[in-house]
ZAZA-918337 format. One record per residue: residue number from 1; chain; x negated, y negated, z of N, C-alpha, C in turn. Coordinates in nm, 3 decimals, padded with zeros to 5 digits, always signed. Each point is the difference from the previous one (the first is absolute). Layout:
<pts>
> NUM;A;X;Y;Z;X;Y;Z;X;Y;Z .
...
</pts>
This chain:
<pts>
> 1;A;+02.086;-01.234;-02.615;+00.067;+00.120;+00.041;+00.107;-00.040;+00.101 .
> 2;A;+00.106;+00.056;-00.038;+00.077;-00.029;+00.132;+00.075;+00.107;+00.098 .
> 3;A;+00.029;-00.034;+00.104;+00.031;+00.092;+00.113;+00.137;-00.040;+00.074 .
> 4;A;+00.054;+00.080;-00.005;+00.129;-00.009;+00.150;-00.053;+00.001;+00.113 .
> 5;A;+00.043;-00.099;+00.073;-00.018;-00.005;+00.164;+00.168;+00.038;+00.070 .
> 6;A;+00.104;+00.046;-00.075;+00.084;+00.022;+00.042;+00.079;-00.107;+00.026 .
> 7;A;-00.009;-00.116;-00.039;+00.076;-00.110;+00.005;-00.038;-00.075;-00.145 .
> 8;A;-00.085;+00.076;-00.087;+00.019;-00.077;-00.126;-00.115;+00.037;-00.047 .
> 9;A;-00.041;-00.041;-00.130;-00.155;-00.004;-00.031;-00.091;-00.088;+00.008 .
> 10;A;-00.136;+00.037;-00.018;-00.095;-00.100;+00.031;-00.079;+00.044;-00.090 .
> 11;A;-00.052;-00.125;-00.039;-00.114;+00.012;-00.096;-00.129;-00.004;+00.041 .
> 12;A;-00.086;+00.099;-00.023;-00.121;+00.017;+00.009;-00.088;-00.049;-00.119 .
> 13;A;-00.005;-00.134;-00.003;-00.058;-00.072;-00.128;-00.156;+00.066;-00.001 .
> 14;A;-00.050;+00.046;-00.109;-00.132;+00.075;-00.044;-00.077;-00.065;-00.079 .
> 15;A;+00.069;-00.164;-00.036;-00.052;-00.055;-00.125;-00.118;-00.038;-00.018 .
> 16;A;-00.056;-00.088;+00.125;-00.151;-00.027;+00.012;-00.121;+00.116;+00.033 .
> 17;A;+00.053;+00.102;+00.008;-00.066;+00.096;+00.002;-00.042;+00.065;-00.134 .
> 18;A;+00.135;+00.059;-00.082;+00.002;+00.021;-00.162;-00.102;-00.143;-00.052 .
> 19;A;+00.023;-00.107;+00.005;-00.077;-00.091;-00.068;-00.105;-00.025;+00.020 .
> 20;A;-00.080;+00.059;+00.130;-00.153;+00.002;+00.046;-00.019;+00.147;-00.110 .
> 21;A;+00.067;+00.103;+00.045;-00.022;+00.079;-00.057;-00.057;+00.028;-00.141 .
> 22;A;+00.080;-00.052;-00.114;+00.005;-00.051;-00.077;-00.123;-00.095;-00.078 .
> 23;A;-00.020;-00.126;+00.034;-00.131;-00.040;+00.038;-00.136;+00.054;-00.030 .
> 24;A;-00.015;+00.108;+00.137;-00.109;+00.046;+00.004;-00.015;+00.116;-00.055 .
> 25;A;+00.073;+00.102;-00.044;-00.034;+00.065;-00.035;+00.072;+00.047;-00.174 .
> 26;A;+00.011;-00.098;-00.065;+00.085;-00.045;-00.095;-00.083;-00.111;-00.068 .
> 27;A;+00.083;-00.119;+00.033;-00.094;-00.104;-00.087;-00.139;-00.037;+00.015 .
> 28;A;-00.072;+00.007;+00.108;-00.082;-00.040;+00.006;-00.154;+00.124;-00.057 .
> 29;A;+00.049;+00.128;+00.015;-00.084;+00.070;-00.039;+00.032;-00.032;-00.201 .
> 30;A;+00.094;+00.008;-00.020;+00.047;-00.053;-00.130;-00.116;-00.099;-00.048 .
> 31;A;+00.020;-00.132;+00.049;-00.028;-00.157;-00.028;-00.153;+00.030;-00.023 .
> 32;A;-00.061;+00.111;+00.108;-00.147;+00.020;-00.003;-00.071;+00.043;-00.184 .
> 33;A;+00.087;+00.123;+00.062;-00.025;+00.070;-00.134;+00.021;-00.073;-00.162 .
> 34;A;+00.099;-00.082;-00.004;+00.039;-00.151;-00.106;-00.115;-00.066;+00.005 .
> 35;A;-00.058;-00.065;+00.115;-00.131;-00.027;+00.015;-00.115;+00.041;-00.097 .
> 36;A;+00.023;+00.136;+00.056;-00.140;+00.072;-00.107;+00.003;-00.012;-00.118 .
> 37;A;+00.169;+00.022;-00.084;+00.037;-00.005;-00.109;-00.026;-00.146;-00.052 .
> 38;A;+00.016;-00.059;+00.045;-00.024;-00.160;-00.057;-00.173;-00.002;-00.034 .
> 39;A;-00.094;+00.009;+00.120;-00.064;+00.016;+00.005;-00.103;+00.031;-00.109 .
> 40;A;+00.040;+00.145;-00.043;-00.105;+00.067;-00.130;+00.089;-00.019;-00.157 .
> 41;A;+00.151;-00.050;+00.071;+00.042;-00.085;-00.164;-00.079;-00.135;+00.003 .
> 42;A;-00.047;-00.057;+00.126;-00.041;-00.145;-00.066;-00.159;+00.028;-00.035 .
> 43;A;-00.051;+00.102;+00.074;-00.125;+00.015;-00.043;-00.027;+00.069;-00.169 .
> 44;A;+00.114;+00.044;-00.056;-00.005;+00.027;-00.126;+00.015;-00.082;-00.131 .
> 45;A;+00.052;-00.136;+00.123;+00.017;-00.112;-00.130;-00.149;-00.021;-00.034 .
> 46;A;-00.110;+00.003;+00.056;-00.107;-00.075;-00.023;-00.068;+00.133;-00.051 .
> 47;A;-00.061;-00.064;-00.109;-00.095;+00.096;-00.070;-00.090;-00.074;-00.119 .
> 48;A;-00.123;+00.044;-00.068;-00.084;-00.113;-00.060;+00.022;-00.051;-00.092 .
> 49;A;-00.013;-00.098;+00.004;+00.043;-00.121;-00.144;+00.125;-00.025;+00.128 .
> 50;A;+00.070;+00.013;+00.095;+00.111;-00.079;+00.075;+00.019;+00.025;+00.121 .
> 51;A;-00.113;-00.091;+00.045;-00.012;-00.008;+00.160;-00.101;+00.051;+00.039 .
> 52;A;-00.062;+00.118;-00.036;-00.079;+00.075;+00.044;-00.180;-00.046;-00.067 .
> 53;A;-00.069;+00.007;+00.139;-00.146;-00.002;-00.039;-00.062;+00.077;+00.048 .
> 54;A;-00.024;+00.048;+00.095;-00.071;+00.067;+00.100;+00.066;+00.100;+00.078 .
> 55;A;+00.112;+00.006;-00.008;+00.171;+00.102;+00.108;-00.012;-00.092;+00.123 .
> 56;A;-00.073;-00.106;+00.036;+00.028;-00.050;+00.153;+00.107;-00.073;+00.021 .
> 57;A;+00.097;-00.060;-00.093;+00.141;-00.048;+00.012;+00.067;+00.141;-00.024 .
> 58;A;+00.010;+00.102;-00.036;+00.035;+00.158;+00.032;+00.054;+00.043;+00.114 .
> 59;A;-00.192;+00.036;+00.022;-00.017;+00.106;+00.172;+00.060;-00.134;+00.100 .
> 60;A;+00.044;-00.118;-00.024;-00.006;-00.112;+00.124;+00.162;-00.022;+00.053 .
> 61;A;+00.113;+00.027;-00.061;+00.175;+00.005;-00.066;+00.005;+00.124;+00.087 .
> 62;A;+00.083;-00.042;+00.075;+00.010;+00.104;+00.168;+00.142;-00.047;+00.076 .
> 63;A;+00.074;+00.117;+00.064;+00.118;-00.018;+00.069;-00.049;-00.093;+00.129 .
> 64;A;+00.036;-00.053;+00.088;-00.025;-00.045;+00.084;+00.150;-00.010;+00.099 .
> 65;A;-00.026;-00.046;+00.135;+00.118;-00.001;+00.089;+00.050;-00.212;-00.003 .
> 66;A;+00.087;-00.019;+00.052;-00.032;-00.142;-00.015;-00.063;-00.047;+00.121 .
> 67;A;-00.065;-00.123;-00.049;-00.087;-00.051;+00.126;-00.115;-00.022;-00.038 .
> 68;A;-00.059;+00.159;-00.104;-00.124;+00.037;-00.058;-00.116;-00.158;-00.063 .
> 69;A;-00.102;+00.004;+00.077;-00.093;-00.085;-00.042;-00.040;+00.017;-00.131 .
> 70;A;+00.028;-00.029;-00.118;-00.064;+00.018;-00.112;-00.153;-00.063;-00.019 .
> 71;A;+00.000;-00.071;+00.051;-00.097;-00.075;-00.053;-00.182;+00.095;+00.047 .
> 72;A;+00.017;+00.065;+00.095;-00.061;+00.112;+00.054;-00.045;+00.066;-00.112 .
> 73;A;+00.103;+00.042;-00.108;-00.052;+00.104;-00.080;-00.123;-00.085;-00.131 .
> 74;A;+00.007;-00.133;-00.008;-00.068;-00.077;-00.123;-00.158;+00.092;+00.021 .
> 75;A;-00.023;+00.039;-00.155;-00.156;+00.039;-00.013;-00.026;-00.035;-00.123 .
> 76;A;-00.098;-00.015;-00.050;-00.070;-00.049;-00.095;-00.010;+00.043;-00.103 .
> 77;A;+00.118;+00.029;-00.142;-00.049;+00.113;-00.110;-00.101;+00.061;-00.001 .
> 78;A;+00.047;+00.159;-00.047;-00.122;+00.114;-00.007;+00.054;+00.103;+00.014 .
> 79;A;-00.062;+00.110;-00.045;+00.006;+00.130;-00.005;+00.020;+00.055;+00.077 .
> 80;A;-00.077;-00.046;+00.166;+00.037;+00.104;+00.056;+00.110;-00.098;+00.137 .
> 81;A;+00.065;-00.073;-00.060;+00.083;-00.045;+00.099;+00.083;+00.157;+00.068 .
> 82;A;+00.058;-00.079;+00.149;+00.092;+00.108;+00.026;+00.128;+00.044;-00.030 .
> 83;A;+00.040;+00.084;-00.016;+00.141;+00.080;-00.045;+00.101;-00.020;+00.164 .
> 84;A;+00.072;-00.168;-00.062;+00.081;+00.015;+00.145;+00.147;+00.041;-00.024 .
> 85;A;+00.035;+00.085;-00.097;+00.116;+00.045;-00.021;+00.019;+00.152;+00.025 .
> 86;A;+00.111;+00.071;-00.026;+00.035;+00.128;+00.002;+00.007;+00.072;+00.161 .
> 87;A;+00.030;-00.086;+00.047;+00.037;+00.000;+00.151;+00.136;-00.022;+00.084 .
> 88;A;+00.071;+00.100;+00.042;+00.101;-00.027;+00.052;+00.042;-00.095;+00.104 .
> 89;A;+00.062;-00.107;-00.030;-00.001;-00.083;+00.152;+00.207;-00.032;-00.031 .
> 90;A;-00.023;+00.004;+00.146;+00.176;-00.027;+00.061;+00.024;-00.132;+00.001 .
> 91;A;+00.146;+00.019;-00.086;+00.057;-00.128;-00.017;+00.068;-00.038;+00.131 .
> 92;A;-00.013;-00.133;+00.038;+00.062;-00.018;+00.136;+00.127;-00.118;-00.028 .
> 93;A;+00.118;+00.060;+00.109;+00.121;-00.052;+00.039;-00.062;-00.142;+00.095 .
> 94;A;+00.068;-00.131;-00.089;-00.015;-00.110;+00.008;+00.128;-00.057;+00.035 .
> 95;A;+00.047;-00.014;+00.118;+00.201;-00.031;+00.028;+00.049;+00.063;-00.075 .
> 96;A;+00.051;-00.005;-00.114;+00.113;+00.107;-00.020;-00.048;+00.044;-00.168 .
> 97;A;-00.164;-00.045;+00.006;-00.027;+00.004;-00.155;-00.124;+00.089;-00.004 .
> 98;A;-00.040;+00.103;-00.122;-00.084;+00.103;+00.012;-00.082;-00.069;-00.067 .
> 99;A;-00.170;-00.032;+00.048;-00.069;-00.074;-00.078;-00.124;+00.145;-00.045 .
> 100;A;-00.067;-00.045;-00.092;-00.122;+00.031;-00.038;-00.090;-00.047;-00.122 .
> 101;A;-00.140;-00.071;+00.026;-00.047;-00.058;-00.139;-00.084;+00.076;-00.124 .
> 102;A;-00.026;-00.071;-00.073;-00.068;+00.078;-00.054;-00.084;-00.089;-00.087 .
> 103;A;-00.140;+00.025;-00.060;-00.085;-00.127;-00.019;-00.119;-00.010;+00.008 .
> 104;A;-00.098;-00.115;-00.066;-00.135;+00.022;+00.032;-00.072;-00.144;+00.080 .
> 105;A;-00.130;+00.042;+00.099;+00.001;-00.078;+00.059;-00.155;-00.093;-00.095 .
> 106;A;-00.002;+00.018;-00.073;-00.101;-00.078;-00.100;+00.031;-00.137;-00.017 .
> 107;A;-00.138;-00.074;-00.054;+00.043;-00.135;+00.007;+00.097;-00.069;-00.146 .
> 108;A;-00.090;+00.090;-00.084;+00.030;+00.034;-00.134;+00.136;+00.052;-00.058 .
> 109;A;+00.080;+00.061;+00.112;+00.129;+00.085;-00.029;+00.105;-00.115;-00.027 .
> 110;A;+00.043;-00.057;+00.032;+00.083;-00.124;-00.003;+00.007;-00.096;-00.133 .
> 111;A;-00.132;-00.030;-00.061;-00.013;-00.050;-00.114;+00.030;+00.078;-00.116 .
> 112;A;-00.087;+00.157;+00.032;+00.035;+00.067;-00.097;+00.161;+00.045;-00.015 .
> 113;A;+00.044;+00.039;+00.070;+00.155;-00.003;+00.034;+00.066;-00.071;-00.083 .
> 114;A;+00.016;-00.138;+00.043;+00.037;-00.115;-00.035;-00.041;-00.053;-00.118 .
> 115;A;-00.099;-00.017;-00.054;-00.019;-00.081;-00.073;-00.133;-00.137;+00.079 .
> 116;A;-00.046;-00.065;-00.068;-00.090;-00.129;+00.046;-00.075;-00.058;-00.181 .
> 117;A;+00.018;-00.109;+00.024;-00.045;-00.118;-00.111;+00.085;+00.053;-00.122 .
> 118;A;-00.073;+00.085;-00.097;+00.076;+00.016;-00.181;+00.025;+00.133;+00.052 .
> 119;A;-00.011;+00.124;+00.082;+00.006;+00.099;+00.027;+00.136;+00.006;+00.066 .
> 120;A;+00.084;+00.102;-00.046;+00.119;+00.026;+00.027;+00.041;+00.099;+00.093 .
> 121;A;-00.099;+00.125;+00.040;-00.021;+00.028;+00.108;+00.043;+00.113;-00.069 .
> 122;A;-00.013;+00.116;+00.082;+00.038;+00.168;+00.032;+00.099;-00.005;+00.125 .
> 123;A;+00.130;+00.018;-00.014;+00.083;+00.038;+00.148;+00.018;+00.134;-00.020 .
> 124;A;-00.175;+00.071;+00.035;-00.017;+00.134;+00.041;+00.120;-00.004;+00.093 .
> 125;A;-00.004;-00.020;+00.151;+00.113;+00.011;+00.137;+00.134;+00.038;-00.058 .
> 126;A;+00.061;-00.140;-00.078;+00.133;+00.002;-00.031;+00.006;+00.106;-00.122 .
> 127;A;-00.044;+00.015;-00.062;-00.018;+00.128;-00.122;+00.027;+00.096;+00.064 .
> 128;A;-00.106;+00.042;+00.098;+00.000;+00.136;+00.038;+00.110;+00.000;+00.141 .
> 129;A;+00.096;-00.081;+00.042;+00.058;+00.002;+00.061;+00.164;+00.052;-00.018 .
> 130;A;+00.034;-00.100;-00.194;+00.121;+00.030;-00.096;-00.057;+00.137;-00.003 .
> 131;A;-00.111;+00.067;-00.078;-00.001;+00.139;-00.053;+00.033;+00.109;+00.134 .
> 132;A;-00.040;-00.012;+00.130;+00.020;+00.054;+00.085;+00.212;+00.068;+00.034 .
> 133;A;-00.001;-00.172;+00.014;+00.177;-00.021;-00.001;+00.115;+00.104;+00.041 .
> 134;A;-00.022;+00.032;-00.152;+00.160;+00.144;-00.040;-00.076;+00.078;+00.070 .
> 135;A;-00.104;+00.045;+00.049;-00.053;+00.110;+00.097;+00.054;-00.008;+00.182 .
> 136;A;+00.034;-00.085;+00.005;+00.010;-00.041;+00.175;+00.126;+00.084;+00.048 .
> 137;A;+00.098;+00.072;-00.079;+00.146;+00.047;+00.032;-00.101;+00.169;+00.036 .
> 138;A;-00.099;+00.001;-00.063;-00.043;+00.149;-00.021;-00.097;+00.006;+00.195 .
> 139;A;-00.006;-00.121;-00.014;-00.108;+00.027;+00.162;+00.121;+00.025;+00.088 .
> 140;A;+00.093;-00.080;-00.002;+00.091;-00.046;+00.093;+00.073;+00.163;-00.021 .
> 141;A;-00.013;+00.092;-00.094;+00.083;+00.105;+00.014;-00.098;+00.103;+00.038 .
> 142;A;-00.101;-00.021;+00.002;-00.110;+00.096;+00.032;+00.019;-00.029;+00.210 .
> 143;A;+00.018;-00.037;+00.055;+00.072;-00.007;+00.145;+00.095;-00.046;+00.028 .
> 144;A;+00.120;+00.054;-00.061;+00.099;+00.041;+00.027;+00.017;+00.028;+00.076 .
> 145;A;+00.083;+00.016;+00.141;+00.052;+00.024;+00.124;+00.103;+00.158;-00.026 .
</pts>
């Protein structure tokens, strides 16, 4: 914004303000919500006869912040593992970059993922991450300023 002081103008630069702005109440509620979306697209790649035995590589495929201990979440196939997804968590501003993960903390998730020995693997994550994709313009317009 700028102003006369009567000897000229001056700029009242607003920029780092608009760009916090922005940020927080813009991308990052956005990035969350992308989160979720990734989330129950990657949990849809797996189903029986591909990937799926029990739903505990399922309920285990969860947003997380970065930093997040995965290894915390490892439990033992079964039925009644816990459901660590469908939970909103905030993506956090990392220097000038908006992070947030998304993922399972199983020991098992990685191989199956990937691939190991003649097995070529399920990239449930990256699957359900492309199908998510063309959706991310729709979060980012859903908080709109």
């Amino acid at each position: 914004m700028a102003k006369s002081n009567g000897k000229g103008w001056r700029l009242n630069w607003l920029g780092d303000r608009v760009y916090k702005n922005v940020i927080d109440q813009v991308v990052i509620p956005a990035m969350s919500d992308f989160a979720l979306d990734v989330e129950g697209s990657s949990k849809r790649q797996l189903r029986p006869g591909h990937g799926k035995l029990t739903g505990t590589m399922q309920r285990s495929i969860h947003a997380a912040e970065p930093g997040y201990a995965w290894s915390k979440d490892d439990v033992p196939p079964g039925r009644s593992s816990p459901q660590r997804g469908g939970k909103k968590v905030l993506a956090k501003l990392i220097g000038n970059r908006v992070s947030i993960l998304v993922g399972s903390g199983l020991k098992y998730a990685l191989p199956l993922h990937q691939g190991h020995g003649k097995f070529s693997g399920i990239p449930f994550l990256t699957d359900g991450l492309k199908a998510s994709k063309g959706r991310i313009k729709s979060h980012l317009e859903r908080y709109r300023l």
